[in-house]
C-alpha positions in Angstrom: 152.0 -8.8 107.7 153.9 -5.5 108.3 151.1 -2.7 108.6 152.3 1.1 108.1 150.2 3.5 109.7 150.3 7.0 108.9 147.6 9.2 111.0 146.8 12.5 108.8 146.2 15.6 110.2 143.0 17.3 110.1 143.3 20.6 108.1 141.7 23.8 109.7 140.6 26.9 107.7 139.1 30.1 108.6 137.1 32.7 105.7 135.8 35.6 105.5 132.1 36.6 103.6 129.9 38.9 103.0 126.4 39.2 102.2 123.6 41.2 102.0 120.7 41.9 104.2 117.8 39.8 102.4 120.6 37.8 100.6 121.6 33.7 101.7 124.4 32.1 102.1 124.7 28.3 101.6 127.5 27.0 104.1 127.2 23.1 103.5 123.9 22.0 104.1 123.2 25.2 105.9 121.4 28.3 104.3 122.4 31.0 106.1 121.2 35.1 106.5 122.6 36.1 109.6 125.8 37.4 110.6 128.2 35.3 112.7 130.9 32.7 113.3 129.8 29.1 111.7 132.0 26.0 111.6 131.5 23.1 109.3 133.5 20.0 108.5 134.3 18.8 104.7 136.5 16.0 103.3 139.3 17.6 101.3 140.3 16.1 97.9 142.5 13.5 99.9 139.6 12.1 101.6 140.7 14.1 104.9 138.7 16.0 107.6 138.7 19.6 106.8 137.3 21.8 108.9 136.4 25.6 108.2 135.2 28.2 110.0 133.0 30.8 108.2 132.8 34.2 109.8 129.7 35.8 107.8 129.1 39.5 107.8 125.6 40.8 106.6 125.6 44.3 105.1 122.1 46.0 105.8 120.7 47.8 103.3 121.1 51.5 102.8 117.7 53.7 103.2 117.8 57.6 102.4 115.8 60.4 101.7 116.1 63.4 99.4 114.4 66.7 98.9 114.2 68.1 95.3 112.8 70.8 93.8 111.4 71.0 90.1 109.7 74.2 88.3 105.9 73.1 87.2 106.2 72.0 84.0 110.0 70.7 84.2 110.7 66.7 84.7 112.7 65.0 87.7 114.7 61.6 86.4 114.6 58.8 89.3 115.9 55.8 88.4 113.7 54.6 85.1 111.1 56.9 86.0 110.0 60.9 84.6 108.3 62.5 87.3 106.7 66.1 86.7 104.0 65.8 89.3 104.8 66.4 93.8 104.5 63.1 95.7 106.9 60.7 97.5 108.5 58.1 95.3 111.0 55.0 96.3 113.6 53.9 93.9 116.1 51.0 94.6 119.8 51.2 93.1 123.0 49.4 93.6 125.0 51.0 96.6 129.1 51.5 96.7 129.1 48.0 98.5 126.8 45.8 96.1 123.9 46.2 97.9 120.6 47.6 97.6 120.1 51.4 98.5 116.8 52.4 98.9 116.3 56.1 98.5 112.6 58.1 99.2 112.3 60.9 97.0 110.3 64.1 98.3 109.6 65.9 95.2 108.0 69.9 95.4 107.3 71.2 92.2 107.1 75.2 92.3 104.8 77.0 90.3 105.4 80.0 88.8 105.3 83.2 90.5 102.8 86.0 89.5 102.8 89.6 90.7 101.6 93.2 89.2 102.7 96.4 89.8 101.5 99.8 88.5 103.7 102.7 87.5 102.8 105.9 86.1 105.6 108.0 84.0 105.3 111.8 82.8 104.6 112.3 78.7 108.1 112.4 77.2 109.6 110.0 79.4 110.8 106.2 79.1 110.3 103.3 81.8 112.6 100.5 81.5 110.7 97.1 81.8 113.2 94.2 81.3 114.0 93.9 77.9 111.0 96.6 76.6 111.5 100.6 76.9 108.0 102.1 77.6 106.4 105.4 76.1 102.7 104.6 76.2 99.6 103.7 78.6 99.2 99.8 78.6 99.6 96.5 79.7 102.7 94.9 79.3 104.4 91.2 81.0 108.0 90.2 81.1 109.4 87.1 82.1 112.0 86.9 84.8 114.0 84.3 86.8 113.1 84.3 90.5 115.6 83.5 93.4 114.0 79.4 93.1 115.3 79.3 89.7 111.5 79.3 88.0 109.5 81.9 86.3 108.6 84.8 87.7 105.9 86.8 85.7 105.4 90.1 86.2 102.7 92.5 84.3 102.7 96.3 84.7 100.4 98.7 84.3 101.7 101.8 83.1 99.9 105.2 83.1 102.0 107.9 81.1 100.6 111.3 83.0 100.0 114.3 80.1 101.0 117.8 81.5 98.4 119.3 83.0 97.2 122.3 80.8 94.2 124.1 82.1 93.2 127.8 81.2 90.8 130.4 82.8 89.2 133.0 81.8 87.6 135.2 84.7 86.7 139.2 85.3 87.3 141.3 88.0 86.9 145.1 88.9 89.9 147.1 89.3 91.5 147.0 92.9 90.2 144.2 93.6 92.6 141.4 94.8 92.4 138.0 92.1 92.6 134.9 94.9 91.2 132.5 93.3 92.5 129.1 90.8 95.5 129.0 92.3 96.9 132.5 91.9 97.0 135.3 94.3 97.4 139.0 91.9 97.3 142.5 93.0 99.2 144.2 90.3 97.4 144.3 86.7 96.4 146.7 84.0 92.4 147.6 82.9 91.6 145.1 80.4 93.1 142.3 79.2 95.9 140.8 81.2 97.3 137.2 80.8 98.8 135.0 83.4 100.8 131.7 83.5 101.6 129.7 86.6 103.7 126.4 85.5 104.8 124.3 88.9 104.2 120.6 89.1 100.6 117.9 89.6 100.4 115.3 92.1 102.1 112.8 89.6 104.9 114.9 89.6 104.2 116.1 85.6 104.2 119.7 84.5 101.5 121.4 85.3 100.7 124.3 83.2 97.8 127.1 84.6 96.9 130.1 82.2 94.5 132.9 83.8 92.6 135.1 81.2 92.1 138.0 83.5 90.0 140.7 82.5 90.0 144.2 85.2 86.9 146.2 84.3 88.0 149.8 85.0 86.7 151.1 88.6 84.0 153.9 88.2 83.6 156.3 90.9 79.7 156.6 91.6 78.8 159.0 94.4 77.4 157.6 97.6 73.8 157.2 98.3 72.0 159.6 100.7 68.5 158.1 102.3 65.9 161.0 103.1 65.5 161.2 107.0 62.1 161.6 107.2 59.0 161.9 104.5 54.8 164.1 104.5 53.2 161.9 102.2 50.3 164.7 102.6 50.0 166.0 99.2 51.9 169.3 99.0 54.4 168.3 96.5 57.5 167.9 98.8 58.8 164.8 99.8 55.3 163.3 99.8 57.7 160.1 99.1 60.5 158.9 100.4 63.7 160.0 98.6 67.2 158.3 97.9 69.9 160.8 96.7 72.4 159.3 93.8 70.3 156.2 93.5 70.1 157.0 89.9 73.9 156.7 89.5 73.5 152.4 90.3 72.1 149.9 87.8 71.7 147.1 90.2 70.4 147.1 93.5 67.4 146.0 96.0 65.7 148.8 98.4 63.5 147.1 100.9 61.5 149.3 103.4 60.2 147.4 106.9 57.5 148.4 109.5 58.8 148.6 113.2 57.8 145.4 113.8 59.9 143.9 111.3 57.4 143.1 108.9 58.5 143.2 105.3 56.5 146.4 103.2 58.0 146.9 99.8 61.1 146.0 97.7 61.9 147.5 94.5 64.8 145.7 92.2 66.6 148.2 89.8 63.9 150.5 90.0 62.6 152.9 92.5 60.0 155.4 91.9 60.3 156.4 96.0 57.7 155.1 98.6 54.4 157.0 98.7 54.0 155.6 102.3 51.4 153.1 101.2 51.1 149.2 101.5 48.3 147.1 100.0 46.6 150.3 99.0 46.2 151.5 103.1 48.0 154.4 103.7 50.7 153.5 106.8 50.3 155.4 110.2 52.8 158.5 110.9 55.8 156.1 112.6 59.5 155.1 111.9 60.2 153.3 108.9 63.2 150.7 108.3 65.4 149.9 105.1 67.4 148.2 103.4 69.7 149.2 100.5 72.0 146.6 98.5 74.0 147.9 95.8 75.4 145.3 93.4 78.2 147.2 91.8 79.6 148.2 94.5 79.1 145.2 96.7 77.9 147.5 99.7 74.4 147.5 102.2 73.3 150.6 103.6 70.3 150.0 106.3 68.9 152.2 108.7 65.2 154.5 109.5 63.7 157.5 108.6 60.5 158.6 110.1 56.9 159.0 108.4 55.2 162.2 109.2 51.3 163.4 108.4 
């Protein structure tokens, strides 16, 4: 017998995978998940040793987070799910490599700002209010978009200021200085004399004042002379004590004191002159003081005179 021998050679082969973390990989009988350098023998399709080396790489999986943002009542798409409300949710897609990314989702819904302001105008002017022009005292909103992209509303409160219109009527006697409403006059005519003093109110409206100013003519009434000294003794001269020109006044108050202080008589628009009594006693012979107030002229006289019997 003539034998031929022929030895084969045993074939070596190297490959390459990839897998992902989670995934296995089934490398003969071997089920493998992590990443490294396996070797393994087979029988090729000629019944010869084959043997391969597997280098296995494991791609991990890819974990992120994201921030969004949504107005309240606007929706945020994530994956197959419509989210309107805040909260963290987790969604898993297919990453660039075939694996799984798993993303957390931080999701802030804003809600819509609110604010007020109050504004006052003067009658005859406009305010501009978004899309409205203003004339009149009320309550208006608009709707703006804020700096976060979601409704801003605002509501104003607009107060249109009338002018101020205000009119006086008042008297004074002539050369008399007029200080008062707002208006300082020293030059006028007796009678009726009308003046207008237009400027502007706090708000910064017109402001229009009218004074109705009447000057009562100045009269010239002579002064009044106090007697110095009275005899209330029954002869017929000055058994009462006297006030020269007192008849020339329509208004006035004449009050007469003891020495002490102690208030005697006062007579009001009339005076018939002091007969030198008080509660029906007739006062001792002494030094008598008064007081005279005259109304039209705005002017007190005081002083003494002296009781004789």
């Amino acid at each position: 017998m003539t034998l031929t021998l022929n030895i084969a050679k045993i074939d070596y082969v190297t490959v390459e995978e990839t897998i992902c973390e989670g995934e296995n990989y089934r490398f003969g009988k071997k089920r493998l998940n992590a990443a490294g350098e396996y070797v393994e023998t087979f029988k090729n399709i000629q019944g010869r040793d084959s043997v391969v080396t597997l280098i296995l790489s494991v791609t991990d999986k890819v974990y992120s987070n994201i921030e969004e943002t949504i107005c309240r009542g606007d929706v945020y798409v994530f994956g197959d799910r419509t989210l309107k409300n805040p909260g963290q949710y987790k969604a898993t897609f297919t990453s660039s490599t075939g694996c799984d990314s798993i993303v957390t989702l931080d999701l802030k819904v804003t809600e819509s700002s609110k604010s007020t302001i109050r504004e006052m105008i003067c009658e005859g002017e406009t305010y501009e209010f978004g899309s409205q022009t203003l004339t009149e005292t009320g309550k208006y909103e608009e709707t703006y978009v804020s700096a976060n992209g979601c409704d801003s509303v605002v509501t104003l409160y607009l107060t249109v200021v009338k002018p101020h219109i205000v009119e006086f009527n008042d008297t004074i006697k002539e050369g008399a200085i007029y200080k008062r409403n707002g208006f300082y006059i020293d030059s006028y005519e007796v009678g009726e004399n009308v003046f207008t003093h237009e400027g502007v109110n706090r708000y910064g409206c017109d402001s229009i004042v009218t004074l109705n100013l009447f000057v009562i003519e100045k009269v010239v009434r002579p002064d009044v002379i106090p007697a110095k000294f009275m005899t209330p003794n029954g002869d017929g001269i000055r058994d009462t004590w006297e006030i020269e020109n007192l008849s020339y006044y329509s208004k006035y108050t004449v009050k007469i004191y003891n020495r002490w202080g102690k208030l005697l008589v006062t007579y009001t628009n009339e005076y018939p002159g002091w007969d030198g009594y008080y509660l029906g006693h007739p006062q001792p012979s002494t030094d008598y003081w008064f007081e005279i107030d005259l109304e039209e002229t705005d002017t007190q006289k005081v002083g003494n005179f002296t009781l004789m019997r």
